[in-house]
N, C-alpha and C positions, 0 to 999 in steps of 0.2 A: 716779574711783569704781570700786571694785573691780564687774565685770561682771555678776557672780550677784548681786550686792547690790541693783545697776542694775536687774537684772531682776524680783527681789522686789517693790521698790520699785515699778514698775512695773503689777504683780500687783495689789499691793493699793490703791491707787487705781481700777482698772480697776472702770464701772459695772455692777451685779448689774441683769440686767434679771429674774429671776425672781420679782420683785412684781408684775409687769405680767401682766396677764388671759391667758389663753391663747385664750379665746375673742373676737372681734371685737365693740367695739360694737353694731355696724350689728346684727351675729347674735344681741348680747344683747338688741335692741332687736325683734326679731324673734319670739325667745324671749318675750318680754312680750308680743306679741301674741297670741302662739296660746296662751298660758296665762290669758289673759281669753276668748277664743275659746271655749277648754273649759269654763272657768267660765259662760259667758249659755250655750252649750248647755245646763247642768245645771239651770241657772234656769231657763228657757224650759221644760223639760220636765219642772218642778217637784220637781223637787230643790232640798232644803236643806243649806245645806256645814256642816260639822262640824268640830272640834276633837280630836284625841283623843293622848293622852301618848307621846312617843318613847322612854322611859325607862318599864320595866314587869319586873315580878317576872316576868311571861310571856314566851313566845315561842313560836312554830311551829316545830314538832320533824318536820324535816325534812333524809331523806339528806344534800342534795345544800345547803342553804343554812345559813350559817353564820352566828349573829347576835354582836354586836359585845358583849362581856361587860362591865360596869364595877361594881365592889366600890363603891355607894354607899356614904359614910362619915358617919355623923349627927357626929361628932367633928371640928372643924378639925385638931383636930392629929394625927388618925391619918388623911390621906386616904385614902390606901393599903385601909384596912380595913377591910370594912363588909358589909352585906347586896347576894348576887348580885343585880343587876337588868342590862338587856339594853336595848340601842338596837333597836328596832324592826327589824325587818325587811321588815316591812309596817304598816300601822294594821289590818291584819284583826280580829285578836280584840277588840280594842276597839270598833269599827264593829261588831259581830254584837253585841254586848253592849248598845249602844244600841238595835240591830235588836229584841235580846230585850225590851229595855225599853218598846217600843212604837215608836222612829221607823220609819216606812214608806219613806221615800225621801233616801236623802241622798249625799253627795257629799266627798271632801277633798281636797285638791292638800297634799302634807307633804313632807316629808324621809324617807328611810328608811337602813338602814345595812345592810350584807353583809360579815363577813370577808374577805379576802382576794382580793377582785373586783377585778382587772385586767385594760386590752387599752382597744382602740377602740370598745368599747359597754360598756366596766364602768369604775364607780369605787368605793370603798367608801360613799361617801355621792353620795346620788344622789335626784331626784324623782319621787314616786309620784305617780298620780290613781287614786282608789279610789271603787267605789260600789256600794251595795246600793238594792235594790227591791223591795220585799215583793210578794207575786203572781207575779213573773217566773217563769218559766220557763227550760229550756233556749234552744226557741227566741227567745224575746224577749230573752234574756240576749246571744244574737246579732244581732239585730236591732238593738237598743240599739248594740252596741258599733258594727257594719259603721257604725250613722246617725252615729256620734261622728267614725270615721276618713274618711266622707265630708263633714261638715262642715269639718273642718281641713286635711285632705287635697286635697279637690277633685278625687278619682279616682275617682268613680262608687262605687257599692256595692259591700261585699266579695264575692266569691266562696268560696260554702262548701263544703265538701269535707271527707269523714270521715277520720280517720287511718289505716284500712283501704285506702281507696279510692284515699288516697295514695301508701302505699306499694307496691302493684298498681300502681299507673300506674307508677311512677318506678324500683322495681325489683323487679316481677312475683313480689311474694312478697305472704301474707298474714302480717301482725304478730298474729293473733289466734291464728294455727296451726302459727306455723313455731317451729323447734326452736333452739337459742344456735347449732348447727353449720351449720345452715343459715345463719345469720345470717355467723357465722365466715366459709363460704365467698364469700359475698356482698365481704364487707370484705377476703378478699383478690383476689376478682375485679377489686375497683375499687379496687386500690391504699390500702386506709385502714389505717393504723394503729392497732392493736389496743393499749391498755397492758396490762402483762404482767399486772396486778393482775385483770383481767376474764377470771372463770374461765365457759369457755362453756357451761353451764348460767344463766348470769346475763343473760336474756333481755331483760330491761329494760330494761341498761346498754348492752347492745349494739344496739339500736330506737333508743337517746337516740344512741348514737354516729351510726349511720346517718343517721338523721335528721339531727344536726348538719351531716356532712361532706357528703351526699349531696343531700340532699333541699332544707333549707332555703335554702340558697345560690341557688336557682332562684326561691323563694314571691315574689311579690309586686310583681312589677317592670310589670305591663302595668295590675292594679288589685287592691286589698290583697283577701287569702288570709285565709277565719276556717277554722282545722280545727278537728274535734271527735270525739266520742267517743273520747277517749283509752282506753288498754287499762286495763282495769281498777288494773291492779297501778300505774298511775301518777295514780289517782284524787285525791292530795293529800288536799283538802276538799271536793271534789266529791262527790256519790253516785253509786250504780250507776245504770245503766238498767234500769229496770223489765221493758223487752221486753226487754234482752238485756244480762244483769249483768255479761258478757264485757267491758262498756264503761263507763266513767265519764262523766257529764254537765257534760264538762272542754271548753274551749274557747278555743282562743289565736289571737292575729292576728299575722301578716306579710305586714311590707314591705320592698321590696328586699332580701329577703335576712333582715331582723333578727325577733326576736321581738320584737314591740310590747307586748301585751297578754294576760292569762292568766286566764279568769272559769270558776265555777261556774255549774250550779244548786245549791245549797250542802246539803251535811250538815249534817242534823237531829238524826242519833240520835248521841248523844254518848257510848255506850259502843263503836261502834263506832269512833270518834276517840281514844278511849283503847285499844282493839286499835291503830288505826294509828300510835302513837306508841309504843307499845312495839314495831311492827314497825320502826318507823323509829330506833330507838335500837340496838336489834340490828344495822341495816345499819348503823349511825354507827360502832358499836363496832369491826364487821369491816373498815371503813376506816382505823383507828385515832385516830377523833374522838370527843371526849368524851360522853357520854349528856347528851341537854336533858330539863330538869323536863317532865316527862308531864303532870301534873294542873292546870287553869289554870281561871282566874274563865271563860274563855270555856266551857269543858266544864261547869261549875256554870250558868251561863246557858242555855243547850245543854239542859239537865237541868229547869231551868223553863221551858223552851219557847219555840223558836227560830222563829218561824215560815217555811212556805216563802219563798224568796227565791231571785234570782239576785243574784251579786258578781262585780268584775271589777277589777283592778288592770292601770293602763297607764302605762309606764316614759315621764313629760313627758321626757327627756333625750332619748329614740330617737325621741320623734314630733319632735319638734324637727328634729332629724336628719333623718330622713324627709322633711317639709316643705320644707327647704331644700337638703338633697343633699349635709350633711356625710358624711366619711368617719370622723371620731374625734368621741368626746362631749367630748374637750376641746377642739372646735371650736365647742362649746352651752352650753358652763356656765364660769364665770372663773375657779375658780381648783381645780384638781384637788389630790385627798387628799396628795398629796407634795408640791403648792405651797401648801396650803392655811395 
């Protein structure tokens, strides 16, 4: 038998093990606990779990998150062609929608979907746990979350610290007063890597930078890190501070390093979320990413009257991780978006 034929032949018998789970049993069995875990939390402290569509003419128009597009087709035989709807990015707008409608407290464990998200804490499809609470505040919106990551965690209660106070400590500058050049200097003090696209007037992108390379790498390792008062300008859905509008009533958790969780006290006035989506279409644009639909059933809800509440969405794939001291999410979930 001629050699290379030998060889072919060879080849293509040869077993694909690329069906096989990436993640371990034992870890997916593991995974099933702490996602019952989160669940009797939510019951226990009387929340009701909800339902709500991954497929929605909406979406959050936001710089930096890209949601998964699909031309639904009412036609079999044109799939291809149809009305824009979007794979979720979150269940947000629909959870605030029910919020509108009168639920008080509720809870979801779902799927969500992100463009283009890879690496050892991203996949394009990946699990959310989300929840609103009418009444909440800022701080109970922390309170809440620190009781959630000591329940599953077993690491004592979070440690809170503002985003000011962080970056003072870590590298003796104020995020509330410093300049993009200032920032600049910083980043090449400490070696980081600036992409060329970040023009240093663009203070926000380089705070995010900082933050990523510098700062977060440290959060969370002795007992999980809730920050807060994000700088205004990176308010999302959150509202201002009332004592000092310089800051959003934005609040995220880390551990070991990763960002776990990212909660409001939530925006109210809805034509200020239509300025923030036209601000944030602007920055999409100067990215060279497409503009998302502005105007959504949530801003019409929003508009009949949202009541105050805190929300809080927590990545189940990183608590996972967390809990048991993966290094990759494909060592938490079976079958990743390129095997799936």
């Amino acid at each position: 038998m001629d050699r290379s034929f030998a060889s072919l032949a060879h080849t293509s018998i040869m077993p694909n093990h690329t069906w096989r789970p990436t993640a371990s049993l034992e870890n997916l069995k593991r995974r099933h606990e702490i996602t019952q875990a989160v669940r009797s939390f939510f019951l226990a402290a009387g929340f009701w779990e909800v339902e709500t569509p991954l497929l929605s003419r909406d979406t959050v128009v936001d710089t930096h998150l890209d949601p998964v597009p699909v031309a639904l087709s009412w036609d079999p035989a044109k799939p291809t062609e149809g009305e824009r709807y979007y794979l979720q990015t979150s269940p947000e707008f629909a959870m605030k929608r029910l919020v509108a409608a009168g639920a008080d407290a509720i809870f979801q464990i779902t799927k969500a979907f992100r463009l283009a998200e890879a690496g050892s804490q991203h996949n394009v499809e990946f699990t959310l746990v989300e929840w609103y609470r009418v009444g909440d505040d800022l701080p109970a919106g922390m309170r809440l979350l620190s009781d959630l990551a000591a329940a599953v965690l077993k690491r004592g209660p979070a440690k809170m610290i503002s985003y000011a106070q962080l970056f003072q400590k870590h590298l003796q500058i104020d995020p509330l007063t410093t300049t993009g050049e200032q920032l600049l200097a910083v980043a090449r003090q400490h070696s980081v890597s600036v992409p060329e696209s970040f023009a240093s007037e663009d203070v926000e992108s380089l705070l995010e930078l900082l933050l990523s390379e510098l700062i977060q790498p440290k959060l969370g390792f002795d007992r999980p890190v809730i920050l807060y008062h994000y700088p205004a300008s990176q308010a999302a859905l959150a509202r201002l501070d009332e004592a000092d509008p310089r800051v959003a009533c934005r609040f995220e958790l880390f551990v070991d390093g990763m960002e776990l969780a990212n909660g409001y006290d939530e925006l109210l006035d809805a034509e200020i979320l239509v300025e923030r989506n036209q601000t944030n279409n602007a920055a999409r644009q100067a990215l060279g990413k497409p503009p998302l639909k502005e105007e959504s059933q949530l801003i019409e809800a929003m508009r009949a009257g949202l009541p105050a509440c805190s929300g809080c969405a927590m990545g189940l794939d990183r608590l996972v991780m967390a809990a048991i001291g993966a290094k990759s999410i494909e060592e938490v979930i079976p079958f990743p978006t390129r095997q799936a």
